[in-house]
C-alpha positions as CSV (number, residue, x, y, z in Angstrom):
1,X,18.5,-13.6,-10.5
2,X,19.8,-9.6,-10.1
3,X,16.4,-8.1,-8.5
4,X,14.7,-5.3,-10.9
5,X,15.0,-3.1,-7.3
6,X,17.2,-2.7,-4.7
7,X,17.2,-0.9,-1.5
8,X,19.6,-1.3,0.7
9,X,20.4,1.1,3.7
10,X,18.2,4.1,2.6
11,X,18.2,6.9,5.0
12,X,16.5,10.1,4.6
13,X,16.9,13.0,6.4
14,X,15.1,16.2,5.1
15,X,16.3,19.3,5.8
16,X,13.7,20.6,8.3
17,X,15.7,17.8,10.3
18,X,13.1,15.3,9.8
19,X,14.6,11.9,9.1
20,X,12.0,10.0,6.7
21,X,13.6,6.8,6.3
22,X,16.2,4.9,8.8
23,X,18.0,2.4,7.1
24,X,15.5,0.8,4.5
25,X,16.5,-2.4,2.9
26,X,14.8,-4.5,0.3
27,X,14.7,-6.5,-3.0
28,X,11.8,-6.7,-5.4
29,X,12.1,-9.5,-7.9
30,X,11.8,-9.3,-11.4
31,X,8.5,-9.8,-12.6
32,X,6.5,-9.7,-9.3
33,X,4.0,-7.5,-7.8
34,X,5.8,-6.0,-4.5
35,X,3.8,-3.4,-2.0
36,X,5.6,-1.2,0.8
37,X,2.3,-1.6,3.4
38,X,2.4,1.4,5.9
39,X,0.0,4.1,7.5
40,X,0.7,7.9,6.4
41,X,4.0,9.3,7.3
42,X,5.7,5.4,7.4
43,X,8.3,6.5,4.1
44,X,7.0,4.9,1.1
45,X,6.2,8.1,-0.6
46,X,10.0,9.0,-0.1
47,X,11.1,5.7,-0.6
48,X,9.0,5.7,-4.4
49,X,10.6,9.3,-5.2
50,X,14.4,7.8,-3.7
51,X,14.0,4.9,-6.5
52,X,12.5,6.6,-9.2
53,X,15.4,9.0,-9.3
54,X,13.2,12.5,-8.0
55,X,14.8,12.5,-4.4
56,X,18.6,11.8,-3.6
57,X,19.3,9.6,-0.7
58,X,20.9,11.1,2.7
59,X,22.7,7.9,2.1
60,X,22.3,4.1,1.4
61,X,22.3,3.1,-2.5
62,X,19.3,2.0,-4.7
63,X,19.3,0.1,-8.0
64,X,16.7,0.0,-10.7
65,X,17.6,-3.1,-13.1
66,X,21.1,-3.1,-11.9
67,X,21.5,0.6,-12.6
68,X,22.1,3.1,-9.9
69,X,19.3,5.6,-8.9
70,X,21.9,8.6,-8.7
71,X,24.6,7.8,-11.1
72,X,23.0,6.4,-13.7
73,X,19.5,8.2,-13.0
74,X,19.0,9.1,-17.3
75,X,19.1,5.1,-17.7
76,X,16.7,4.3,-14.6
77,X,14.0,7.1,-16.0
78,X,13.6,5.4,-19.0
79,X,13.5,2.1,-17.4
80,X,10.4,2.8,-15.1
81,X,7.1,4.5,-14.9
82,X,5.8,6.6,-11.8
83,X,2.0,7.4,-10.5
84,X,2.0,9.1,-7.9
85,X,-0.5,10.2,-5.2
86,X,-1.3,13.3,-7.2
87,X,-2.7,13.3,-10.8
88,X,-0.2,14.7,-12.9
89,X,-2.4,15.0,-16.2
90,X,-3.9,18.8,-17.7
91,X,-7.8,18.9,-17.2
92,X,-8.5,21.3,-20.3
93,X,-6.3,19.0,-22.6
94,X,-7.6,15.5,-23.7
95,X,-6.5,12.1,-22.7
96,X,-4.9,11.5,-25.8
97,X,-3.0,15.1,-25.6
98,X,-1.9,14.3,-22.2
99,X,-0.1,11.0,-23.1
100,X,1.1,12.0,-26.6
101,X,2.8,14.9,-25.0
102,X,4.2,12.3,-22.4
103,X,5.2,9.6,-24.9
104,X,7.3,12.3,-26.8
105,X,8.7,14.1,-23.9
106,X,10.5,10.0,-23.6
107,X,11.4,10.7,-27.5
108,X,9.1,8.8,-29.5
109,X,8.6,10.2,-32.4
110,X,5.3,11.9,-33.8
111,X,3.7,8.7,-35.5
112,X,5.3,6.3,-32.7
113,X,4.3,8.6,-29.9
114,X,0.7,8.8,-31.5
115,X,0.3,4.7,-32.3
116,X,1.7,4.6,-28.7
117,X,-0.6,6.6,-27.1
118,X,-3.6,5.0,-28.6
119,X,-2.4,1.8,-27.5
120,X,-2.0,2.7,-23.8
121,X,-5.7,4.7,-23.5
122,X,-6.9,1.4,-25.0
123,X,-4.9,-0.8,-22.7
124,X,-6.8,1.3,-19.8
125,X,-10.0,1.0,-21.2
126,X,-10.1,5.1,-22.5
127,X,-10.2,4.4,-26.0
128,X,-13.6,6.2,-26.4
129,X,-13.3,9.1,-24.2
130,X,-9.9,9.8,-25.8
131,X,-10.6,12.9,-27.1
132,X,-12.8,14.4,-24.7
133,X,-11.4,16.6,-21.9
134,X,-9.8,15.5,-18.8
135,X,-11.9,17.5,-17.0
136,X,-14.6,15.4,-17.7
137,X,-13.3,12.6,-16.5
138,X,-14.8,10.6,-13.4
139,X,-11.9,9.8,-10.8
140,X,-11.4,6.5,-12.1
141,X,-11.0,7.2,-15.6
142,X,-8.3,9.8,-14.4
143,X,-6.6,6.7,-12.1
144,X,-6.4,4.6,-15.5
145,X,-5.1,7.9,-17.6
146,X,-2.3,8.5,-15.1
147,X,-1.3,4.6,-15.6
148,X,-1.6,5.0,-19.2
149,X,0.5,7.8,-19.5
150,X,3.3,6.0,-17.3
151,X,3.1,3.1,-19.7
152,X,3.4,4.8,-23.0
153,X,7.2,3.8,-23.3
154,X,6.7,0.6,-21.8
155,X,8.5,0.6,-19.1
156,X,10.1,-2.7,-17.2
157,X,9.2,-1.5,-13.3
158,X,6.2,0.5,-13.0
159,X,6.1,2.4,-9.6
160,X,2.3,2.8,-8.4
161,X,2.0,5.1,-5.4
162,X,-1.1,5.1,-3.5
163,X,-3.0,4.4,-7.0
164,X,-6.2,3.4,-5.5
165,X,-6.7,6.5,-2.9
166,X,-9.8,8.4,-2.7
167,X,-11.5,6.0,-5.3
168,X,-14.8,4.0,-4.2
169,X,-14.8,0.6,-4.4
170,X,-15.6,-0.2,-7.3
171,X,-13.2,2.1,-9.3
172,X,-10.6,0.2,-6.4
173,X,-11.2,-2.9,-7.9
174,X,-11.3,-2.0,-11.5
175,X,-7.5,-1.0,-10.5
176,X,-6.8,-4.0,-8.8
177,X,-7.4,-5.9,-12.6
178,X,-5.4,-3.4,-14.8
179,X,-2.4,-4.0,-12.1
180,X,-3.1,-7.7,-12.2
181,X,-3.2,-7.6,-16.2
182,X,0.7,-5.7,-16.1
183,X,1.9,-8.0,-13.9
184,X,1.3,-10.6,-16.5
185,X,2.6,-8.6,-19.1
186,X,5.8,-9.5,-17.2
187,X,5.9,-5.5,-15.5
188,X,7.8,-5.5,-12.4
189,X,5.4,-3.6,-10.0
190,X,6.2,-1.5,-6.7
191,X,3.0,-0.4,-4.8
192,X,2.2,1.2,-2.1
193,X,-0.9,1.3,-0.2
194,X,-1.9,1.8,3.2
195,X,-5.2,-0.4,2.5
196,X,-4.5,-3.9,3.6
197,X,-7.3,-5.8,1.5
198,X,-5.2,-4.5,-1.6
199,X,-1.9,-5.3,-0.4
200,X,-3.3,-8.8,0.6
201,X,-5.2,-9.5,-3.0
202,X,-2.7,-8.0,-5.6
203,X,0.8,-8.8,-3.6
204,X,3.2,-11.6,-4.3
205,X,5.2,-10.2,-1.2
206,X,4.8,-7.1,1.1
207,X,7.2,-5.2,3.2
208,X,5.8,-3.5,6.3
209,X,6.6,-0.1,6.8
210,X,6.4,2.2,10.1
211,X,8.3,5.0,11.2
212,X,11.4,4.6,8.3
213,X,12.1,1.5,8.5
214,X,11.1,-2.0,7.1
215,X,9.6,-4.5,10.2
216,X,9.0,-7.4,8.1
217,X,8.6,-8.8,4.3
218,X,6.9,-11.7,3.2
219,X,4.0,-13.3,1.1
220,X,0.8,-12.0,2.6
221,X,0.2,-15.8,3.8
222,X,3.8,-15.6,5.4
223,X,2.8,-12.5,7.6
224,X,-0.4,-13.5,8.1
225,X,0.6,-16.8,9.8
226,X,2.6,-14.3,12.1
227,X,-0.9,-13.3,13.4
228,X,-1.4,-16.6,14.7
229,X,-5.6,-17.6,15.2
230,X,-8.6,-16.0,15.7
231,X,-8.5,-12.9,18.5
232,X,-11.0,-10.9,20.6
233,X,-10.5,-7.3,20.3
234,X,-11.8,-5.6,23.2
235,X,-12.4,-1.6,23.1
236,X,-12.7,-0.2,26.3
237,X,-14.8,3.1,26.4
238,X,-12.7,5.0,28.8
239,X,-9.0,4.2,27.4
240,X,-7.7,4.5,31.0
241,X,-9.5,1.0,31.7
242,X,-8.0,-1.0,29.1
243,X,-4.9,-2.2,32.0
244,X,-7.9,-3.1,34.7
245,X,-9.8,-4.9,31.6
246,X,-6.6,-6.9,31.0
247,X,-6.4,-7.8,34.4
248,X,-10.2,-9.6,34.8
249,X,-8.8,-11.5,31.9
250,X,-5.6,-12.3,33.2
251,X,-7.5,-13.8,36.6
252,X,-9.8,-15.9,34.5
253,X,-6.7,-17.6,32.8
254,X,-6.9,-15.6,29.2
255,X,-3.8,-14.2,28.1
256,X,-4.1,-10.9,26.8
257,X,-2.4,-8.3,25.8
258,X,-2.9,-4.6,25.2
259,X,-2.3,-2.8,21.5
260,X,-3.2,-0.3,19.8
261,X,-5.4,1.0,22.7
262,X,-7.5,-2.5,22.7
263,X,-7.3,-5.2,25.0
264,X,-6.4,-8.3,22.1
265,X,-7.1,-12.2,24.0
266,X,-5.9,-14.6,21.2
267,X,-8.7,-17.8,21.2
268,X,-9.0,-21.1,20.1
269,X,-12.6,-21.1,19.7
270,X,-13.6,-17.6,19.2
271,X,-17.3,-17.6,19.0
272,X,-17.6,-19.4,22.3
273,X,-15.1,-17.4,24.0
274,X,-16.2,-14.2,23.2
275,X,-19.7,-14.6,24.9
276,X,-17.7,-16.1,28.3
277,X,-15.4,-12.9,28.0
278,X,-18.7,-10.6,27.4
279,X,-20.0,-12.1,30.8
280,X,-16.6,-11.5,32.6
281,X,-16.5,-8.0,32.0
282,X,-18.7,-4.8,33.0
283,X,-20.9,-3.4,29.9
284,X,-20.5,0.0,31.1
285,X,-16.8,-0.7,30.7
286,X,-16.5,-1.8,27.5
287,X,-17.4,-0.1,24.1
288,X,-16.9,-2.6,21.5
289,X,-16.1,-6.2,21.6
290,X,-15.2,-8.1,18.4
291,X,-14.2,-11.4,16.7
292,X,-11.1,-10.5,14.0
293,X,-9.7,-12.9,11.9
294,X,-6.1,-12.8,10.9
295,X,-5.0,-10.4,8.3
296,X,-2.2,-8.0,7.4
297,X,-3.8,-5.6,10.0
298,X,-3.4,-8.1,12.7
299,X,0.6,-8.8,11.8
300,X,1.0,-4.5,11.5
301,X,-0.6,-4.4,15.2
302,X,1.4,-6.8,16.7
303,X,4.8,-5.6,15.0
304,X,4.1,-1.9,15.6
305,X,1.8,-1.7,18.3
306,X,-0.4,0.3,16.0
307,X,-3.3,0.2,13.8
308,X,-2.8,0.5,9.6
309,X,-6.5,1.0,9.0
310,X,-8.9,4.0,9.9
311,X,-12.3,3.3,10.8
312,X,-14.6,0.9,8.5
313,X,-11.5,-0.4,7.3
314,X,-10.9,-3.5,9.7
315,X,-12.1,-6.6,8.5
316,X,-14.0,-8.1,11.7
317,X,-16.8,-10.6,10.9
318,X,-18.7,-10.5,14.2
319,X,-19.3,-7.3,16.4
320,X,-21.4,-6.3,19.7
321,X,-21.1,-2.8,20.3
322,X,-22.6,-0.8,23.2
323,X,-23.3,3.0,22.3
């Protein structure tokens, strides 16, 4: 089956010298939900704007639908549908203004563009604050009016970039549905996130992204399993300590490793182990010591040596901390 996109070799190289992307390569099928998983400053920003015609490539080739992103970049536009990070829409206009104006700028005609734009504020749930302002809209509403307007001339691949940043939770989750609902309209979604719960609930298969470049792709359970068991993340309160921590391990037969400025001791038993490792080690040494279960943060910390999430973000379900 000919993917609905195609990456293959994408570099980037701006002209401030800074090279973005190093030689991306992947294939999202037709049909499925696939998310480019990576911390700020990994590429997928570049990589959306490469594929949805608004950046050229340094080189490599992309293909939307079997159509190239640079020759044939009219065709791709009015095959796909872009949010970005940024909302696009006018606050003083309405909601309906805003994707009227967008369904004829893709040359629908007045009554079609109008019947069209009703149908996508519906679809988002805006039908009764369609005619009120933008600027009255809460931040969710404006999430949902940014997909709406990208869907107005329904589009095959829909291109979601970060859709779910700065929202609270429960605006985050009322996302995660409408994305769930166009991928069984048979859409062809590309997101990207940097938030690993989403990537793990609404992905059929995720590529990890650091630095440029594409370190692994998989179903979330795929990755995961590249985690291995439970682990024992200890946090060492002077950062300099985390080699002499790893070495008390080491002597009492654990084997440890250090990443991402945490000593991580992979366990059979975790909630046994982790009160034997609490007596090995000095409290005054050690700042936080925690159970965490596999997940894509785990896979991203052991591929990159780094850690995706910022703080509050990881998912650990047992915690001592000594402040």
């Amino acid at each position: 089956m000919e993917p609905a996109i195609e990456a293959v070799n994408l570099v980037k190289v701006y002209p401030n010298g800074v090279q973005a992307l190093r030689g991306v390569t992947f294939q999202a099928r037709k049909g499925e939900i696939f998310s480019l998983l990576g911390p700020n400053g990994a590429g997928k920003t570049t990589t959306v704007r490469i594929l949805s015609t608004l950046y050229k490539p340094t080189s490599g080739e992309a293909r939307i639908l079997g159509h190239d992103v640079v020759r044939e970049s009219r065709v791709v536009r009015g095959l796909i549908g872009v949010v970005s990070q940024e909302n696009t829409s006018d606050d003083e206009m309405t909601g309906f203004d805003n994707v009227y104006i967008q369904a004829r700028l893709y040359g629908l005609g007045r009554r079609e563009a109008q019947e069209a734009a009703m149908q996508a504020l519906r679809s988002m749930g805006l039908e009764e604050a369609a005619h009120r302002r933008v600027s009255t809209y809460s931040g969710g509403m404006r999430r949902r009016l940014e997909i709406a307007m990208s869907l107005v001339h329904t589009p095959q691949v829909l291109f979601l970039d970060e859709p779910t940043l700065g929202l609270d939770v429960e605006s985050r989750r009322e996302l995660w549905d409408i994305v769930l609902g166009l991928k069984k309209q048979g859409v062809t979604i590309l997101l990207t996130t940097h938030y690993m719960e989403e990537a793990e609930r609404l992905s059929d298969r995720v590529a990890i992204i650091n630095e440029g470049r594409i370190v692994a792709v998989g179903t979330p359970d795929e990755l995961i399993s590249m985690a291995g068991g439970d682990a024992i993340h200890i946090v060492p309160r002077d950062p300099g300590k985390a080699e002499a921590i790893l070495r008390t391990l080491s002597s009492a037969g654990y084997k440890a490793e250090v990443l991402g400025g945490a000593v991580v001791v992979p366990v059979g038993d975790a909630r046994r182990e982790i009160v034997e490792i609490a007596r090995l080690l000095d409290s005054g040494e050690v700042l936080e010591i925690s159970i965490v279960r596999p997940n894509l943060e785990e896979v991203f910390l052991r591929l990159t040596g780094r850690r995706l999430s910022g703080p509050g973000e990881e998912a650990m379900v047992m915690s001592w901390t000594r402040r």
